[in-house]
Each structure stands twice: as structure tokens, then as C-alpha cells.
ZAMARKOL-508226 format. One record per residue (C-alpha): residue in three letters; x, y, z. Coordinates in nm, 2 decimals, padded with zeros to 4 digits. Layout:
BEGIN
('ala',(X,Y,Z)),
...
//
This chain:
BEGIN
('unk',(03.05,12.49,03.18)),
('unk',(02.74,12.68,03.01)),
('unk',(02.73,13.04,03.10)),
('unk',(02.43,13.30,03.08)),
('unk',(02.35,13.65,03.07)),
('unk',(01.94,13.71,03.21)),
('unk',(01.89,14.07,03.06)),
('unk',(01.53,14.22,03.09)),
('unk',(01.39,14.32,03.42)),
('unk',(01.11,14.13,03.61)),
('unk',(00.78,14.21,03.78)),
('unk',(00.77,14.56,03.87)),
('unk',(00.72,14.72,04.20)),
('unk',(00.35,14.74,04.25)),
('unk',(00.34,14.36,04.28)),
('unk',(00.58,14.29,04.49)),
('unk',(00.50,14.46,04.87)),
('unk',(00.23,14.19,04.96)),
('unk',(00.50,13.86,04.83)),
('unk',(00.77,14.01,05.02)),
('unk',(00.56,14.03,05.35)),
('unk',(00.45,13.71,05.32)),
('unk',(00.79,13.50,05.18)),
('unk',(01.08,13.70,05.37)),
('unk',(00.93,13.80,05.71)),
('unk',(01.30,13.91,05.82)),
('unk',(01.32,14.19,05.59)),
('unk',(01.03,14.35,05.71)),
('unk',(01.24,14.51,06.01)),
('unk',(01.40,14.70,05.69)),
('unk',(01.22,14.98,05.42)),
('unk',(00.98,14.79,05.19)),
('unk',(01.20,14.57,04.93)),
('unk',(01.13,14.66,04.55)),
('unk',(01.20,14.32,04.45)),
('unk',(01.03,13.97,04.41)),
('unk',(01.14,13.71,04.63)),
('unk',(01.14,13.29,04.65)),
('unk',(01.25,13.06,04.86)),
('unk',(01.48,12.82,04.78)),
('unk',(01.74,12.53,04.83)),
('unk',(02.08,12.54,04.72)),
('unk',(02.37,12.33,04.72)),
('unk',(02.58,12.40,05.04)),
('unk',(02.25,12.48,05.29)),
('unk',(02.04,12.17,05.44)),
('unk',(01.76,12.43,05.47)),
('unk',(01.54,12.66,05.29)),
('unk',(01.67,13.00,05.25)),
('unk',(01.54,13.31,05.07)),
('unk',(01.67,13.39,04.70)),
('unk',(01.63,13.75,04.54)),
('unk',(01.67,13.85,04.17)),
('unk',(01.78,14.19,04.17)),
('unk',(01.82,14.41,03.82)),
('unk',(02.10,14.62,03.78)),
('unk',(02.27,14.81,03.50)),
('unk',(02.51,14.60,03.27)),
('unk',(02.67,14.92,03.19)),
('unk',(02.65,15.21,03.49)),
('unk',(02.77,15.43,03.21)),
('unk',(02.41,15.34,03.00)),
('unk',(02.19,15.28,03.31)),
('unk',(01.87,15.23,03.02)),
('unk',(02.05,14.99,02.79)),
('unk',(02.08,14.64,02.89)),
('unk',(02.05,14.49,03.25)),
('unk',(02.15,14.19,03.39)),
('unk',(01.95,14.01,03.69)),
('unk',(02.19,13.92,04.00)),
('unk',(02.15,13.65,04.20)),
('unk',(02.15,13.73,04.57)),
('unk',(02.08,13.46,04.89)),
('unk',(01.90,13.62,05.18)),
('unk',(01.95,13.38,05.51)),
('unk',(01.70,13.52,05.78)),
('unk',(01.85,13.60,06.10)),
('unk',(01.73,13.34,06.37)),
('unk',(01.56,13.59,06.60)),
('unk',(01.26,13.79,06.58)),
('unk',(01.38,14.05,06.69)),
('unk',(01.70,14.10,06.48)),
('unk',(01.93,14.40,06.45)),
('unk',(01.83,14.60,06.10)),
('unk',(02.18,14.62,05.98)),
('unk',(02.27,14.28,05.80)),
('unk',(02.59,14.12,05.69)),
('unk',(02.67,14.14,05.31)),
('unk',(02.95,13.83,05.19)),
('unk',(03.13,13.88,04.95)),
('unk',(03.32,13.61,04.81)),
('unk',(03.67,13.57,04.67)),
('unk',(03.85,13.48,04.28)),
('unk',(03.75,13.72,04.10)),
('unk',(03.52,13.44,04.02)),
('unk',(03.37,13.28,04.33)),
('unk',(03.05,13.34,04.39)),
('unk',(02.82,13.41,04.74)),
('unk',(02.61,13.11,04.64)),
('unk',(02.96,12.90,04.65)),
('unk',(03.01,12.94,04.99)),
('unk',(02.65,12.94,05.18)),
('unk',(02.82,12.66,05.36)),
('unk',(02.98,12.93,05.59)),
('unk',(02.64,12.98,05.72)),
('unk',(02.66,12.67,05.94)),
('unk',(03.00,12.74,06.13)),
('unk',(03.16,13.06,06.07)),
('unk',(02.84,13.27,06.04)),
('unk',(02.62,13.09,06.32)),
('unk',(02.70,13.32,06.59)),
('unk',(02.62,13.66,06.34)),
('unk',(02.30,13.48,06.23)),
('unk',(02.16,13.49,06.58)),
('unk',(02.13,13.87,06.52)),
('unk',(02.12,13.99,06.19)),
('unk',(02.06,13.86,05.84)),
('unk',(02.33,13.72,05.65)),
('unk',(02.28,13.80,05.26)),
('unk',(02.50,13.63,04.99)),
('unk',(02.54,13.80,04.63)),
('unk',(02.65,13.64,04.34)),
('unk',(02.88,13.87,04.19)),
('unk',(02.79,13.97,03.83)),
('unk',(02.98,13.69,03.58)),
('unk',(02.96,13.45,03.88)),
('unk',(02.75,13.14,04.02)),
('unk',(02.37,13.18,03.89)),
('unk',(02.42,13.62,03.82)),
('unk',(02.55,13.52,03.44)),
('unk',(02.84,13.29,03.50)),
('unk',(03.12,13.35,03.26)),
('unk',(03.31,13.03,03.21)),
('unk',(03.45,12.77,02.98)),
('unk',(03.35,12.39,02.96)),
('unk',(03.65,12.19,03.05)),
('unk',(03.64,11.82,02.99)),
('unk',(03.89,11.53,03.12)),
('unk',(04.04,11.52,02.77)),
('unk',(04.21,11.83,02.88)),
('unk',(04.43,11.70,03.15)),
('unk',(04.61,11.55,02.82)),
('unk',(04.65,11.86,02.68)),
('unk',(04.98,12.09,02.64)),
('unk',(04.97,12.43,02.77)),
('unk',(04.94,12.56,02.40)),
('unk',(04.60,12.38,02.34)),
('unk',(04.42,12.45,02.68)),
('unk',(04.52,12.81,02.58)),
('unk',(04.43,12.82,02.25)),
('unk',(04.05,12.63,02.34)),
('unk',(04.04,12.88,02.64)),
('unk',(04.11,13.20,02.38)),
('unk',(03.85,12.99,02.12)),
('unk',(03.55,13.01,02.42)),
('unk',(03.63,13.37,02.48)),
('unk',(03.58,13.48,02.14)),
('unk',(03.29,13.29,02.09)),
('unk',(03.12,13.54,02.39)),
('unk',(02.96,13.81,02.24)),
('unk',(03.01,14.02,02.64)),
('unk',(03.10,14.35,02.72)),
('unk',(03.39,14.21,02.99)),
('unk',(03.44,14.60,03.08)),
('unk',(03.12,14.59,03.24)),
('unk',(03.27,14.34,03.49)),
('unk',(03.51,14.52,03.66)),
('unk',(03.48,14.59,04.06)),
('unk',(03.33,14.93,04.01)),
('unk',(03.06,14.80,03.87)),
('unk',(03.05,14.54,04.15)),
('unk',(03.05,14.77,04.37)),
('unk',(02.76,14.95,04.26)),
('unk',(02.59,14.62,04.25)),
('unk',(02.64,14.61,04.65)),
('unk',(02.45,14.94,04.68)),
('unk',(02.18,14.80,04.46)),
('unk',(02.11,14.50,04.65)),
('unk',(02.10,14.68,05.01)),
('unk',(01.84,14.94,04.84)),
('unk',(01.61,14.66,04.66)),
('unk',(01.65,14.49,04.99)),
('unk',(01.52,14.83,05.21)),
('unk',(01.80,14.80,05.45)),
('unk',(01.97,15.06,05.58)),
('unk',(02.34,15.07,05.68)),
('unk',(02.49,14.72,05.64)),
('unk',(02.80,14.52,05.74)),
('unk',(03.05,14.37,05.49)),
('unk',(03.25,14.05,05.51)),
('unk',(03.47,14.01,05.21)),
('unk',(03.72,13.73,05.14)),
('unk',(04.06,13.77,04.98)),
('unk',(03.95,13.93,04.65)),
('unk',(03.61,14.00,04.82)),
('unk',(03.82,14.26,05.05)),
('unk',(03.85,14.44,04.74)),
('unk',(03.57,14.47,04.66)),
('unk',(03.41,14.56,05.03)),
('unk',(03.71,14.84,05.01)),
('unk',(03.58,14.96,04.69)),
('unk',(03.26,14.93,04.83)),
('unk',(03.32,15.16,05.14)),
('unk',(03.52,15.39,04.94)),
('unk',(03.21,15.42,04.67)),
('unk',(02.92,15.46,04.95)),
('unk',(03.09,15.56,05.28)),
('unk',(02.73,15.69,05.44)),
('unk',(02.60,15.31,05.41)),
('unk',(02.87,15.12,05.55)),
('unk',(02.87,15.04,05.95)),
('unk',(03.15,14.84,05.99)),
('unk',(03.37,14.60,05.73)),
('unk',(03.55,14.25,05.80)),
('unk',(03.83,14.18,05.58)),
('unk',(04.00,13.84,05.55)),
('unk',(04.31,13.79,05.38)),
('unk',(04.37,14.12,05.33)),
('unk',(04.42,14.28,04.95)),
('unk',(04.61,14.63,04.96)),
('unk',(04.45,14.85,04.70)),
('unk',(04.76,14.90,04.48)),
('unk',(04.82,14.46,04.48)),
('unk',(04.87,14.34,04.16)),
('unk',(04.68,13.98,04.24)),
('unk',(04.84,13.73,04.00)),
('unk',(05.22,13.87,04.10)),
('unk',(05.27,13.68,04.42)),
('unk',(05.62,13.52,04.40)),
('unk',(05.73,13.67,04.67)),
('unk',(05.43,13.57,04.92)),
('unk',(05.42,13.25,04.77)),
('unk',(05.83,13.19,04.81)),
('unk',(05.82,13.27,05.13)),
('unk',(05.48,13.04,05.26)),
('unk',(05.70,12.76,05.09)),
('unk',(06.02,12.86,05.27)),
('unk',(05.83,12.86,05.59)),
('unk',(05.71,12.54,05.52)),
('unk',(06.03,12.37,05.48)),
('unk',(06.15,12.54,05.76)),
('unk',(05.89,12.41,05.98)),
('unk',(05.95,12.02,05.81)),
('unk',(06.31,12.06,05.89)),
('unk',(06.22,12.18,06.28)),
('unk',(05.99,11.91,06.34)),
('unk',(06.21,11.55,06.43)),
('unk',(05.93,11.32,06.25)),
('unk',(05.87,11.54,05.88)),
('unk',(06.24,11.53,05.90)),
('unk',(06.31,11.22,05.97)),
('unk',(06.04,11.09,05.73)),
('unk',(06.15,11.39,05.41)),
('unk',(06.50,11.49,05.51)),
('unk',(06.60,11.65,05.20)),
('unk',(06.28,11.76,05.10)),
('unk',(06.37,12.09,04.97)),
('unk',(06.61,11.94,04.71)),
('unk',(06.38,11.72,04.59)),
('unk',(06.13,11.99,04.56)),
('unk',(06.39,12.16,04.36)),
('unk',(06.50,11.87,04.12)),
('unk',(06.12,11.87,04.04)),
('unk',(06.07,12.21,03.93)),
('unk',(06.42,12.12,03.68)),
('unk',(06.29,11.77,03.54)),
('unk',(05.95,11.94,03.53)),
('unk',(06.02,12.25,03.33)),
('unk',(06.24,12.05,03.06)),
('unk',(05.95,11.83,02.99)),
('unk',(06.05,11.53,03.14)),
('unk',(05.78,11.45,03.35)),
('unk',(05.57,11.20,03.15)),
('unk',(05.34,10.97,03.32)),
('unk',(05.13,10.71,03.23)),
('unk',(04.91,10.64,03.58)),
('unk',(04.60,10.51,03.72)),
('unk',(04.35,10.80,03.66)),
('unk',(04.27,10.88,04.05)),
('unk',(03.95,10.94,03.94)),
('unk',(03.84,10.63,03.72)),
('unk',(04.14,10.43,03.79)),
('unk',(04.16,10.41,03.37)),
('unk',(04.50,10.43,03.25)),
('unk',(04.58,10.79,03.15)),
('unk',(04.92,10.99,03.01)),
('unk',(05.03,11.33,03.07)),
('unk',(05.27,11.57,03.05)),
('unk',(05.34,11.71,03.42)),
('unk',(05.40,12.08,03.30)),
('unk',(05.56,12.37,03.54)),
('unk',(05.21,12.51,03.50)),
('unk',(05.02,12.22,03.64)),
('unk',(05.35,12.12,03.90)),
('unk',(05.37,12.48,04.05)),
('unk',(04.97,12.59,04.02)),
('unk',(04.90,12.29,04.19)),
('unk',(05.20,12.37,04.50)),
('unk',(05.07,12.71,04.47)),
('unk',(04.69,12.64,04.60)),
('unk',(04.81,12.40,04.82)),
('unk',(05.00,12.68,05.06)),
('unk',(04.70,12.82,05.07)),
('unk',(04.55,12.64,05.42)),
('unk',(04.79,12.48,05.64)),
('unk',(04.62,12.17,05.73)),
('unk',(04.67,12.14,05.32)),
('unk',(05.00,12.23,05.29)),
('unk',(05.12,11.98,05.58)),
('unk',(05.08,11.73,05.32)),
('unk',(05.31,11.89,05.07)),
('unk',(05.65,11.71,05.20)),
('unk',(05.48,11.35,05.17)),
('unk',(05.30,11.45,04.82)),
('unk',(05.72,11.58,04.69)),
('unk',(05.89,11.29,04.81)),
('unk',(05.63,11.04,04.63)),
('unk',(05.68,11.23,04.28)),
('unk',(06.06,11.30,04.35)),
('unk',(06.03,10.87,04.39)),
('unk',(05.86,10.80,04.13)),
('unk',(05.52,10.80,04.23)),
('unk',(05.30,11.08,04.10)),
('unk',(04.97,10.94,04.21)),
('unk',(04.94,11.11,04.51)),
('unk',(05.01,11.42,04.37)),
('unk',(04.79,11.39,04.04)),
('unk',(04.49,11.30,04.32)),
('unk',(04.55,11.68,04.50)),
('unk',(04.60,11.83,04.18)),
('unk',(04.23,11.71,04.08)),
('unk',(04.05,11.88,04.37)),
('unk',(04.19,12.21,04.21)),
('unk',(04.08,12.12,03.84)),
('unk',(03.71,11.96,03.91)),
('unk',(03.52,11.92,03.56)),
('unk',(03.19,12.00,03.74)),
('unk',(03.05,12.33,03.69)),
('unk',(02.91,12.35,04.04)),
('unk',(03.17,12.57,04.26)),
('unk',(03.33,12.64,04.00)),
('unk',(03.50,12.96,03.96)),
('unk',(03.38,13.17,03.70)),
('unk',(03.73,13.18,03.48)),
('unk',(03.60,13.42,03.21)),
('unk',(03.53,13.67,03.49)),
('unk',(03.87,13.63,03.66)),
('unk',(04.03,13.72,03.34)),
('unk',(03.76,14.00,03.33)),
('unk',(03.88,14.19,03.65)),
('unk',(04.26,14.09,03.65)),
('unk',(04.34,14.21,03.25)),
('unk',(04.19,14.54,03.29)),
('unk',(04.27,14.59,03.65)),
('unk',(04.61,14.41,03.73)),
('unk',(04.79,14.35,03.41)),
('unk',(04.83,14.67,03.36)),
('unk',(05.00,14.76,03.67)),
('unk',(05.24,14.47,03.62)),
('unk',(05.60,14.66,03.60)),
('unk',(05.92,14.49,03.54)),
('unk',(06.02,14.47,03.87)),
('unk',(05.76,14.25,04.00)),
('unk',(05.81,14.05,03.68)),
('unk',(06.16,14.00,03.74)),
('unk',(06.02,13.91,04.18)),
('unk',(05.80,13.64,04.00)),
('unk',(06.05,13.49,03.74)),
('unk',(06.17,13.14,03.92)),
('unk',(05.83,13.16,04.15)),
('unk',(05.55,12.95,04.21)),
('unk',(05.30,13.19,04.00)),
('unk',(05.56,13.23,03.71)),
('unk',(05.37,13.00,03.47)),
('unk',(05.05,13.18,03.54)),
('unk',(05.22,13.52,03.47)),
('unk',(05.39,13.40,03.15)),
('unk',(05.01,13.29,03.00)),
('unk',(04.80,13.60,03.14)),
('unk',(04.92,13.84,02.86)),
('unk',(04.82,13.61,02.53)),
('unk',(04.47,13.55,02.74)),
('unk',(04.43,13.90,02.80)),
('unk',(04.48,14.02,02.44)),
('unk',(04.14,13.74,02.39)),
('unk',(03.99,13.95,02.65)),
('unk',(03.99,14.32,02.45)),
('unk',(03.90,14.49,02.79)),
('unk',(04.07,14.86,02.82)),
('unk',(04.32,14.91,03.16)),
('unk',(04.12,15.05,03.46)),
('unk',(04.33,15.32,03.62)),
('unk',(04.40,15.31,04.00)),
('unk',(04.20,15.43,04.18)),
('unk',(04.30,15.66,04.46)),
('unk',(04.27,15.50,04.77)),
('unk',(04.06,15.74,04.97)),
('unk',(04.07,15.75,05.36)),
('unk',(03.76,15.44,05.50)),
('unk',(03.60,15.60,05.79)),
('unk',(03.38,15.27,05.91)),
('unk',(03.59,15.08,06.16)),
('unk',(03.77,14.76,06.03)),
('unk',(03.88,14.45,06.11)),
('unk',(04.14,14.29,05.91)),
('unk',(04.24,13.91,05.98)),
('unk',(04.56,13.79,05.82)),
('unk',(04.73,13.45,05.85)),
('unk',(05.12,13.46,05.85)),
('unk',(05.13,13.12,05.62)),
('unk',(04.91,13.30,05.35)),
('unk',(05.09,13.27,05.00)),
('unk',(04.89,13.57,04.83)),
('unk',(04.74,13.82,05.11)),
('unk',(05.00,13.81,05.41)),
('unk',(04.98,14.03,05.71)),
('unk',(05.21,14.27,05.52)),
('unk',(04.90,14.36,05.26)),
('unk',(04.67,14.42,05.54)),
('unk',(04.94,14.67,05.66)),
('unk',(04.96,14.86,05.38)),
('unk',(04.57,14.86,05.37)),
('unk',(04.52,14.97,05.70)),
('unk',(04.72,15.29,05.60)),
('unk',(04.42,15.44,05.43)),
('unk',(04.17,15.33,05.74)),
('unk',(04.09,15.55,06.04)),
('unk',(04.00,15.26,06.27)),
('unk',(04.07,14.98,06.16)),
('unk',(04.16,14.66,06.41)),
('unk',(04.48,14.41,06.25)),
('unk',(04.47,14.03,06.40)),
('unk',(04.75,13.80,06.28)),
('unk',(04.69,13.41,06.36)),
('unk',(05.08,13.23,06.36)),
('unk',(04.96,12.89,06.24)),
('unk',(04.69,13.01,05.94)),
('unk',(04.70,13.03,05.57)),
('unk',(04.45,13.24,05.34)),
('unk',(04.15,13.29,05.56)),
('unk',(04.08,13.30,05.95)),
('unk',(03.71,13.37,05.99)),
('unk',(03.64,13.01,06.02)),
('unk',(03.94,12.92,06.26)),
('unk',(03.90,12.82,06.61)),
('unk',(03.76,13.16,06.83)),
('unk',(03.68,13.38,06.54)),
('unk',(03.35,13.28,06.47)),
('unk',(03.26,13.44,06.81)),
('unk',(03.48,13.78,06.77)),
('unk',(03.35,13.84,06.42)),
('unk',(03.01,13.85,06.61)),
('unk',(03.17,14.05,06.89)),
('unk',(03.30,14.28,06.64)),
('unk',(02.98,14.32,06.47)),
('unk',(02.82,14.42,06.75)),
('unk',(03.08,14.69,06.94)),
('unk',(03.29,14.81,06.63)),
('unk',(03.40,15.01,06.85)),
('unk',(03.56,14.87,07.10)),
('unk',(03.91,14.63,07.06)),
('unk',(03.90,14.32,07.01)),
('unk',(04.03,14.07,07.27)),
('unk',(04.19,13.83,07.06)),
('unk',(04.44,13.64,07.26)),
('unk',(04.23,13.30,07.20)),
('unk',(04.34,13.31,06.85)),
('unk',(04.69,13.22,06.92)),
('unk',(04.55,12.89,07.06)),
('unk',(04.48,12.78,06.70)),
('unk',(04.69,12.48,06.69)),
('unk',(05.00,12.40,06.37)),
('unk',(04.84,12.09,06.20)),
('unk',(05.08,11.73,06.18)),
('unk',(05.28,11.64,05.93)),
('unk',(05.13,11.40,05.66)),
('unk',(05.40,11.09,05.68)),
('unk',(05.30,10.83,05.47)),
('unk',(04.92,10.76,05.24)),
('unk',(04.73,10.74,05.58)),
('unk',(04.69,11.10,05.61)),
('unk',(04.86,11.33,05.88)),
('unk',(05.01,11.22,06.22)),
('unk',(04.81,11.24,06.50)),
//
């Protein structure tokens, strides 16, 4: 994957009040934008939507050395008359970008539409704002952990980037300078898991311009992201609990936990060696099934449920023999495209200089025989490659808009328990916990309509007893999918 830096800043002001009137009549209800504007089509929106380019500082410490341009989507709010305060999405990683998920626009954002405009940014190192990323090939799934390291540390030092500048302070100032090259006023933010970050160091950076924040998948401020053992145990332990409670997973897997853990043995002593049907091009491949690959691809599984029902059926095929079902489920997480892609390079970017540092011995020792262990055990050598300074905490400074925080009790990285201990820094701040949801709500049955209702009286409570008719997904029993 080919990344890129646009420094240099584009047409100045004086030409740009007449294109903006005419190309993005929505904004008009807002201050004049100082910015040129285009429509355009991306992957993930059926129609035409409005794309910005704004210049900002690559360095906020050495505003008049080099910029970068960021990449922001503007979708017009459907009515005329729209409210002037829009909704700001940020997206997740460290490394996904606003442009990688404009297909919220056509379910979970619908309702908000109606009223206000909905405005995606590519976070800096992300999507089309300068991705920073490697090229990965299929020749890699081949590969031993020590190569796909050593090429990934190779494509690092290759960049000739300032990573420091990529940090979520500078993010955050980012947010500011979109709302004012856009002329809004006071805006909404939606952030998603690492994007609730990011909207909390936004609010905390620029109180005044902040009306009212969504969270989903809620990370505390003092989280160290890649340490989730313990979140991720327990999403698994649920899980197994809920196969062994339910008369046809257990009929069909009954000793599905020990076959799980005779996996994770055979798998960690190298073992594992398969020679298979590529899923993809049905060509005969080998590979090494490493605890990296076994428990990374387990790991992202756990994140949604209707996923994770599957995992019991995809265990007892490899625990028999047959890994093709789970090489298949591993490929959705390891697509050689770069389009939705996340921005790896930028991932390491935020996590060396803002996590790594803050990773003690005791969550070490809480992530030792855990899902995320490999991960851990291979951020240190990549952060070295990296050469970014530690960012110290930051204090987490009271948020004075009102909140809403949504929090799935399956989520394996941001459980209700982090939205707890974010909620402690929040004067009003609204907590809704769905029983049968993984990592991320917003697009689950009702919530659609109370984010809107939210939005609109941030105020008031929300009344969100529809959310606990969200239904637990079946089973997957066999290779025709899940049970009725």
C-alpha cells in the first residue's frame, strides 16, 4: 500500500466564497468556509457527496514549516432548513479513516442527516489525509513472524516522517481546523472506539466548541489500547459460557473450550503446519499457523457477536483437522487491498509514543497467556523502528458538554467498565449498556433513532429500554452459516 504526504497549501481564500456558495449549498447556514470544495464519489456512498481539502500544520509546534492537506467528507443534511451544528465522525484504529466508514451514512446516521450535516475527516496518516502504511502481498501469509517484522521495520525506515506529528493532540487540533475552515459553529462529535479518544481529547482541547459528544465503545483516558487480556479473556469466557448454556452449540461443540485450549498448545510449539486450498484462489498454499495469526485472528472475531457465534464451529473444524474454515475468517482481517485498509504506520504512530509507555509490569504479567499476548510481545522491537518520544498523560480534565457513552457487555477491548471510569471525569454524561453487543452499538437495532434523540435534547435522558430488545445472534453449527 503506497502512502503520501500532500504538503503545500491550495488556493487561497479570495477565491473560494463564490465555489463554496455554488458546490456546498448546506454550509451556507454556517460562517463563510475558507476552503475550496468538490464534489465527489467514494467507495462506500451510492451518491455524490461533498469533499474538502483542508491545510493544517504538520507540526503545531512550527505552524509555518510544513503542512499537510486533510481529507474531510461533507454529507449535506437532507433538509433545507437544517440545524447549524453538524456531526463530526471520527473513526477508530488508530488507523481507520472517516472516508472508511461513509457507509454509516445509510443506516446508522440516516435519522441525524435529516437535520444536520454529517462531516467525515480522515485523520492525518489515514485514508486519502497521507496514509501511512506498508504494502503487504499474499507471499506474506508464508512468512514467519520474524520476516513480516523485519519487512514491516524495513518500510518504516524507508519513511522519511516526523511520526511525532501524528499523535492525537495533533488530531485534535485538526478537529478545530476543520469546523473553522468549514464556518460552523459549535459541533457534535461521534467517535468510535479509538475515535472516543480522540473526541475526549477533543472536548478537553476546545470545551467552548463542543455541544454534545457520542462515544461508542468507550476508551478511559488512562487505557493502555494494545493491553486487553483481561477484556478479551473475559468476551471469550462469556462466549463459552453462553455455547455451554445453549442445548444445540453444546450438543453440536461439547468440549469446545478444551479444544480451544489444545490449540493455543499445538499452536505456540509450531505444530500447526498446513498445506490447504488457498480460500482465496483455491491454489495450494503452506503455512505456519502461528500464536500470532491463531490468537489475532480469535481476538477480532470477539469483536461483534453475530461474528463471534461462529467461533465454536470455526475451533472444532481446526481442533479436527480442518483449518479451512478458519484460514477463510482469518482472511477478512488480513485483505491485501489497500482500500479500508487501516493505516498500520499510523497505529504504531499513536500507540509507541502514547501507550507503550504506560505499559507497567502488571498489565504485562494480565496479558501474558491472553489473546493479545503475541501483539504485545512484537510492539516493543516495532516501536524502537518507530523513533517517536513517549507522550505523557495527559490530565484528564473535567468535560462539561453532555455525553453519551454506549458500551456492549461482549466488547473484548472497550467494555462497560472503561466507559465507567470515563464517565468519572464528565459532568453529564448518559451510560447505555446493550447485553447482547460486542465493540459498537450505534448501528444496533433502536439506536439509530436515540442517537438522533440525543442530538437533539442533550439534555434530557434517554429512554432506552428498546435497546434490550436487541436479540443474541444463533449459533453457527455446521459450513451453512448460523441456526435460524
Amino acid at each position: 500500500m503506497k502512502f503520501r504526504i500532500w504538503l503545500g497549501l491550495r488556493l487561497g481564500a479570495a477565491l473560494v466564497s463564490a465555489m463554496v456558495l455554488a458546490v456546498l449549498p448546506a454550509l451556507a447556514r454556517a460562517a463563510a468556509p475558507a476552503v475550496p470544495t468538490r464534489p465527489c464519489h467514494l467507495p462506500g456512498s451510492e451518491e455524490s457527496l461533498r469533499c474538502v481539502s483542508v491545510p493544517v500544520a504538520l507540526d503545531y509546534a512550527s505552524p509555518a514549516a510544513a503542512r499537510l492537506l486533510l481529507h474531510v467528507t461533507v454529507a449535506p443534511a437532507f433538509r433545507e432548513s437544517a440545524r447549524p451544528d453538524p456531526l463530526f465522525v471520527l473513526a477508530g484504529g488508530p488507523g481507520e479513516a472517516g472516508s472508511d466508514v461513509l457507509p454509516l451514512l445509510s443506516n446508522t446516521l440516516r435519522r441525524i442527516r435529516a437535520t444536520r450535516d454529517i462531516v467525515f475527516i480522515d485523520q492525518r496518516g489515514t485514508g486519502l489525509s497521507g496514509k501511512l502504511d506498508c504494502e503487504t502481498t499474499p507471499a506474506q501469509q508464508a512468512m514467519t513472524e520474524q520476516q513480516l517484522e523485519a519487512e514491516l521495520r524495513a518500510c518504516i525506515g524507508r519513511m522519511r516522517t516526523n511520526f511525532a506529528a501524528y499523535g492525537t493532540a495533533s488530531a485534535a487540533r485538526d478537529i478545530e481546523q476543520v469546523r473553522l475552515a468549514l464556518g460552523y459553529g459549535q459541533i457534535n462529535v461521534w467517535g468510535g472506539s479509538y475515535g472516543t479518544r480522540l473526541g475526549q481529547a477533543y472536548a478537553r482541547a476546545f470545551p467552548a466548541q463542543l455541544r454534545a459528544l457520542v462515544l461508542d465503545g468507550v476508551a478511559a483516558p488512562d487505557q493502555v489500547i494494545p493491553a486487553g487480556g483481561r477484556d478479551s479473556q473475559a468476551a471469550l469466557e462469556a462466549l463459552f459460557r453462553q455455547c455451554a448454556l445453549d442445548p444445540s452449540c453444546q450438543r453440536a461443540f461439547p468440549a469446545v473450550r478444551a479444544e480451544f485450549a489444545a490449540l493455543v498448545a499445538s499452536v505456540a510449539a509450531g505444530k500447526v503446519k498446513l498445506a490447504i486450498a488457498d480460500p482465496r484462489t483455491a491454489e495450494p498454499i503452506t503455512l505456519t499457523m502461528t500464536s500470532a495469526r491463531f490468537l489475532g485472528t480469535v481476538h477480532s472475531i470477539l469483536y461483534s457477536p453475530a461474528d463471534s457465534r461462529r467461533l465454536p464451529f470455526l475451533i472444532h473444524s481446526a481442533a479436527r483437522g480442518r483449518w479451512e474454515p478458519f484460514v477463510a475468517r482469518r482472511n477478512v482481517a488480513a485483505d491485501f487491498s489497500a482500500d479500508g485498509a487501516n493505516a498500520l504506520v499510523l497505529h504504531l504512530a499513536v500507540i509507541c509514543a502514547e501507550d507503550l509507555p504506560r505499559l507497567t509490569p502488571a498489565l504485562r504479567a494480565d496479558d501474558a497467556a491472553a489473546l493479545t499476548a503475541p501483539m504485545l510481545e512484537r510492539l516493543p522491537g516495532l516501536c524502537q523502528a518507530m523513533h517517536v518520544a513517549a507522550v505523557p498523560l495527559a490530565p484528564a480534565t473535567l468535560i462539561s458538554a453532555p455525553v453519551l457513552m454506549l458500551s456492549g457487555a461482549l466488547d473484548p477491548v472497550t467494555p462497560p467498565r472503561r466507559a465507567v471510569a470515563a464517565g468519572r471525569s464528565m459532568a453529564h454524561a448518559q451510560h447505555l449498556v446493550v447485553a447482547n453487543a460486542g465493540h459498537g452499538i450505534s448501528s444496533l437495532g433502536c439506536a439509530p433513532r436515540l442517537l438522533r434523540e440525543f442530538l437533539d435534547r442533550p439534555d434530557l435522558p434517554v429512554q432506552a429500554a428498546c435497546l434490550k430488545e436487541i436479540p443474541v445472534p444463533g449459533f453457527q453449527l455446521g459450513s451453512a452459516g448460523p441456526q435460524p
